[in-house]
C-alpha positions as a Markdown table, in Angstrom:
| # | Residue | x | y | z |
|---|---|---|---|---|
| 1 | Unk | 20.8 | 113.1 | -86.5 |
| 2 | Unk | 17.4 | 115.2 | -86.0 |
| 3 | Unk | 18.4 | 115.5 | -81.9 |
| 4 | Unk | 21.8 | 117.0 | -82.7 |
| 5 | Unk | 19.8 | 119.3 | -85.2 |
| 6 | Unk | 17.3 | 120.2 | -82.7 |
| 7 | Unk | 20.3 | 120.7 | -79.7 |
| 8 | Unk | 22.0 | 123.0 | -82.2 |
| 9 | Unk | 18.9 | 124.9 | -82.8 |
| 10 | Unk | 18.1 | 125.5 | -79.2 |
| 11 | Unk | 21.8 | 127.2 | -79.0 |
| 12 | Unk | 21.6 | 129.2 | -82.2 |
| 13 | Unk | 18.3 | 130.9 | -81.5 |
| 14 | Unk | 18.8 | 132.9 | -78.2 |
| 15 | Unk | 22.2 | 134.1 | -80.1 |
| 16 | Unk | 20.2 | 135.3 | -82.7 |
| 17 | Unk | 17.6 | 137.2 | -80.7 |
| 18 | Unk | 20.3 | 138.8 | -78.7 |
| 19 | Unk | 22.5 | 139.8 | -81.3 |
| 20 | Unk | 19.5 | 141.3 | -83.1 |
| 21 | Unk | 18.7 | 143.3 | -80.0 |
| 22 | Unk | 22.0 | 145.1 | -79.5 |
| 23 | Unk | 23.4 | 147.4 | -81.8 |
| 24 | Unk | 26.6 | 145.7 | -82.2 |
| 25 | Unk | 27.6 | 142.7 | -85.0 |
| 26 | Unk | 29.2 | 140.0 | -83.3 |
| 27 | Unk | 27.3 | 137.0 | -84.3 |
| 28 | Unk | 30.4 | 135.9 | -86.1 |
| 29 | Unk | 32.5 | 135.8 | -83.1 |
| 30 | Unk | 29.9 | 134.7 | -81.0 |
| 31 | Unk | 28.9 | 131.6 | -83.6 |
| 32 | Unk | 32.4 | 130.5 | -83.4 |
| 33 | Unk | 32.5 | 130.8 | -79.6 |
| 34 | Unk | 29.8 | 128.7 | -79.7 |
| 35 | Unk | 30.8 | 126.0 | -82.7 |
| 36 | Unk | 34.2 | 125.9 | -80.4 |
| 37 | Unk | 32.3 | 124.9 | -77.5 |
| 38 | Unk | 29.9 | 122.6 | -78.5 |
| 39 | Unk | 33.2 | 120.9 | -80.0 |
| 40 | Unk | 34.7 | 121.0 | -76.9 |
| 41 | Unk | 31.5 | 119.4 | -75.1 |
| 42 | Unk | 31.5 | 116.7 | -78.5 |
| 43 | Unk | 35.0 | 115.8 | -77.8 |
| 44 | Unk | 35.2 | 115.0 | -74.4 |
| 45 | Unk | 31.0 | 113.8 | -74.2 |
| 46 | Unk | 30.3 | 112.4 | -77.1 |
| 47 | Unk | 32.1 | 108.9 | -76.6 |
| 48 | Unk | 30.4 | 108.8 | -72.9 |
| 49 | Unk | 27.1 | 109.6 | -74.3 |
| 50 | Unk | 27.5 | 107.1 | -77.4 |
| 51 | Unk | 28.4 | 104.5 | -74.4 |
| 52 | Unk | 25.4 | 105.6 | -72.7 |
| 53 | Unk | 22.7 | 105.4 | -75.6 |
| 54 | Unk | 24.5 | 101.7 | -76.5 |
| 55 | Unk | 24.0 | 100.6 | -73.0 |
| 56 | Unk | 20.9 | 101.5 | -73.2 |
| 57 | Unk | 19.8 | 99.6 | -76.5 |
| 58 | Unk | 21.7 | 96.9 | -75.1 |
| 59 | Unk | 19.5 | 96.7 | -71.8 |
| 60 | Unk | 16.7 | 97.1 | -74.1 |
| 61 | Unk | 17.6 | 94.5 | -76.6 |
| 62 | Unk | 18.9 | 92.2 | -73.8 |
| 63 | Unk | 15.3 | 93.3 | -71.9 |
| 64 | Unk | 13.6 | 91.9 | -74.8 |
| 65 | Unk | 15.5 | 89.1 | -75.7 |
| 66 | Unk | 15.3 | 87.7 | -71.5 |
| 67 | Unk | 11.1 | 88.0 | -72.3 |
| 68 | Unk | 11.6 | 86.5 | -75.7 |
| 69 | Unk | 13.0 | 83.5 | -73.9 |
| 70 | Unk | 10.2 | 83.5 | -70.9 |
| 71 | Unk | 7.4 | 83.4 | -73.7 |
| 72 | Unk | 9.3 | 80.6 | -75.4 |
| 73 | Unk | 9.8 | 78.5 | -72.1 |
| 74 | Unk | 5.9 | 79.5 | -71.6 |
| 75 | Unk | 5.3 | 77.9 | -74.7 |
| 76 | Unk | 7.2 | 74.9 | -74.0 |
| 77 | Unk | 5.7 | 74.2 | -70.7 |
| 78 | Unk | 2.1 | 74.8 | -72.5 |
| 79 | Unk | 3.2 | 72.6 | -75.0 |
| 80 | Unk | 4.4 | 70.0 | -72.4 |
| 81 | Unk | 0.9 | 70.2 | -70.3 |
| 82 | Unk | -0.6 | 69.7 | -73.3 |
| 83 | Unk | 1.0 | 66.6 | -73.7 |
| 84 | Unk | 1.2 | 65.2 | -70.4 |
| 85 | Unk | -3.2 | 66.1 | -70.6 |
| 86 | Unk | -3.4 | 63.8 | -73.6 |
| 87 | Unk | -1.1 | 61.0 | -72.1 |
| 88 | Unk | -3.3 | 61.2 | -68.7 |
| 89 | Unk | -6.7 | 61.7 | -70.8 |
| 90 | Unk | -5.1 | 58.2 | -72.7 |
| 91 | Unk | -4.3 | 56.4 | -69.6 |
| 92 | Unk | -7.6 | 57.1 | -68.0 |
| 93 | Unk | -9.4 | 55.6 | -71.0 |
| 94 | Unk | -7.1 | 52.8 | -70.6 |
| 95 | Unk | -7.6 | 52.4 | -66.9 |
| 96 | Unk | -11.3 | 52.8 | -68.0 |
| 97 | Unk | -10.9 | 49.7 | -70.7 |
| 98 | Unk | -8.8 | 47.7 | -68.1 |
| 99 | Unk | -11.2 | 48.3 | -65.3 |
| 100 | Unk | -14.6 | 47.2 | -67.8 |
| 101 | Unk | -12.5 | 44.3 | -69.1 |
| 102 | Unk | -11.3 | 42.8 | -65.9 |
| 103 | Unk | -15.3 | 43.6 | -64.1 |
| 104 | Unk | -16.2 | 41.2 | -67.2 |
| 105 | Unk | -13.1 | 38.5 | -66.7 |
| 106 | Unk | -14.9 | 38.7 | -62.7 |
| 107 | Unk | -17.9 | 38.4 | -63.9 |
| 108 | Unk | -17.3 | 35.4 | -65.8 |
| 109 | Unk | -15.2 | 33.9 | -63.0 |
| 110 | Unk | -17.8 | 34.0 | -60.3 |
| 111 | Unk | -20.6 | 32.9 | -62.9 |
| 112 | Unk | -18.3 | 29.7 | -63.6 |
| 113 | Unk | -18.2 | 29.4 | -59.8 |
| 114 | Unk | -21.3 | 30.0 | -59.6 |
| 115 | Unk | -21.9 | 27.0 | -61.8 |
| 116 | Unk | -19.3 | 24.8 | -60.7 |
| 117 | Unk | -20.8 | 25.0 | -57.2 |
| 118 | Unk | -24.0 | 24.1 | -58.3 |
| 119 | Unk | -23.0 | 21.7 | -60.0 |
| 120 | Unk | -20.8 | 20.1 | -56.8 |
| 121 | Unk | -24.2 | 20.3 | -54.7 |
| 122 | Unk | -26.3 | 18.5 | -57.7 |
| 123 | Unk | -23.6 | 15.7 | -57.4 |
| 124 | Unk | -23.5 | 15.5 | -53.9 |
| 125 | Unk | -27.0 | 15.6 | -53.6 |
| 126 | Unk | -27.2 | 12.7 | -56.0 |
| 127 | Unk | -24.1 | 10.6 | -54.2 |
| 128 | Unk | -26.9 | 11.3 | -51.2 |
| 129 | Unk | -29.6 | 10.1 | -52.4 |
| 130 | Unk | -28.1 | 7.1 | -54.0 |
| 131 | Unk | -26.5 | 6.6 | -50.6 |
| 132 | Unk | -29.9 | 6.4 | -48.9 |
| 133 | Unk | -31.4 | 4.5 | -51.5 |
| 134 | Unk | -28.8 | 2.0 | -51.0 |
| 135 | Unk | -29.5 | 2.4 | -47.3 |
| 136 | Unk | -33.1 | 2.1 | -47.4 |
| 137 | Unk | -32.4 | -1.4 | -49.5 |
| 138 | Unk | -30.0 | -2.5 | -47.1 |
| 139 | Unk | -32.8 | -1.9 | -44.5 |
| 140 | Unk | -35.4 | -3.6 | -46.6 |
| 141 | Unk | -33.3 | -7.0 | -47.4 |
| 142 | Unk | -32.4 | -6.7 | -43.4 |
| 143 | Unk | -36.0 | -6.4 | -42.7 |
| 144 | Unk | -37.2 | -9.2 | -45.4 |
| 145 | Unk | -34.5 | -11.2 | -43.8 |
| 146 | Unk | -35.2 | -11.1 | -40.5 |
| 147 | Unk | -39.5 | -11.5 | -41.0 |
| 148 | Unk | -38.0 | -15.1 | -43.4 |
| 149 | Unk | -35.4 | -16.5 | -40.7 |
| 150 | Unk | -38.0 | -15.3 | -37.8 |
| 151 | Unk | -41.4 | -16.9 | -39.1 |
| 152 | Unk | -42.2 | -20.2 | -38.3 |
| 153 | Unk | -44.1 | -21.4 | -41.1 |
| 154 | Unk | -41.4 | -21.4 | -44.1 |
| 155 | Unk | -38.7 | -23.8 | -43.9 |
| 156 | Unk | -36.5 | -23.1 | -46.8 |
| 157 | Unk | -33.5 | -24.2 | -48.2 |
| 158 | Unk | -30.3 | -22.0 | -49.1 |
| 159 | Unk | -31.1 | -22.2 | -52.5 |
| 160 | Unk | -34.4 | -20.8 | -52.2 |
| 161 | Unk | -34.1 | -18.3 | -50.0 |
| 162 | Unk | -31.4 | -16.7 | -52.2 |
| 163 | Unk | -33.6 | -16.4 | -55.2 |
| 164 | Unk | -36.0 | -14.8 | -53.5 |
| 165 | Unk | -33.7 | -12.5 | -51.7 |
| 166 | Unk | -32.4 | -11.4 | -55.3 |
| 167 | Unk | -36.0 | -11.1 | -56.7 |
| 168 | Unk | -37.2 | -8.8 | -53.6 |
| 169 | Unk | -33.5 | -6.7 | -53.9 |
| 170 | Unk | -34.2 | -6.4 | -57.8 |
């Protein structure tokens, strides 16, 4: 409403200086002239430069509305970094746990390895050295034997010489 004030203005005052000027009064006809004019301009105009301002708001309102949307998908996609940085912060620390758990489970595997293993080479070492104690007996009776059935001077009998046999193995 103030711009079709202000338009009207801008037409009125340059007919009011001129008709002040001359020594003639025709503002009256010259006003009309003018009102009939700038009816004329309205009519046929008005609806193109209605259209025009409405397109305009439009584009402006649609301008807006296409960056409303943007900052809302912005937000969205913040939102769903945010996220997806606390699920990968959360899996980390559960690959972290994992890792420390199963470099324990290891831990206590090659420990009972470890143990198992020594406990193997304490048994075999055992199984040998009760195989060569029986071999060193073996080797004694087989010595003790031979110096009895080889010497001269004993004559024994069977029944003797198997008590003593048990006597020197014991």
């Amino acid at each position: 409403m103030n711009s079709i004030i202000r338009i009207l203005s801008l037409f009125f005052i340059p007919t009011f200086l001129l008709a002040a000027g001359s020594g003639e009064v025709d503002i009256v006809e010259r006003s009309i002239n003018f009102v009939i004019f700038f009816a004329l301009i309205y009519y046929f105009a008005a609806d193109k430069v209605k259209t025009m301002f409405v397109e305009r708001r439009n584009s402006i309102a649609e301008s807006l509305s296409k960056i409303q949307d943007k900052l809302q998908e912005s937000k969205k996609e913040k939102q769903k970094a945010l996220k997806q940085l606390e699920e990968a912060k959360k899996t980390a620390n559960d690959i972290i746990e994992t890792a420390k758990k199963e470099a324990l489970i290891i831990a206590q595997k090659v420990d009972e390895q470890t143990n198992e293993e020594i406990e193997s080479l304490v048994r075999q070492f055992n199984d040998d050295i009760a195989f060569e104690r029986k071999k060193i007996e073996r080797s004694v009776v087989a010595d003790t034997l031979e110096e009895f059935l080889n010497s001269d001077l004993l004559t024994l009998n069977k029944e003797t010489l198997v008590r003593t046999l048990l006597k020197k193995v014991a």
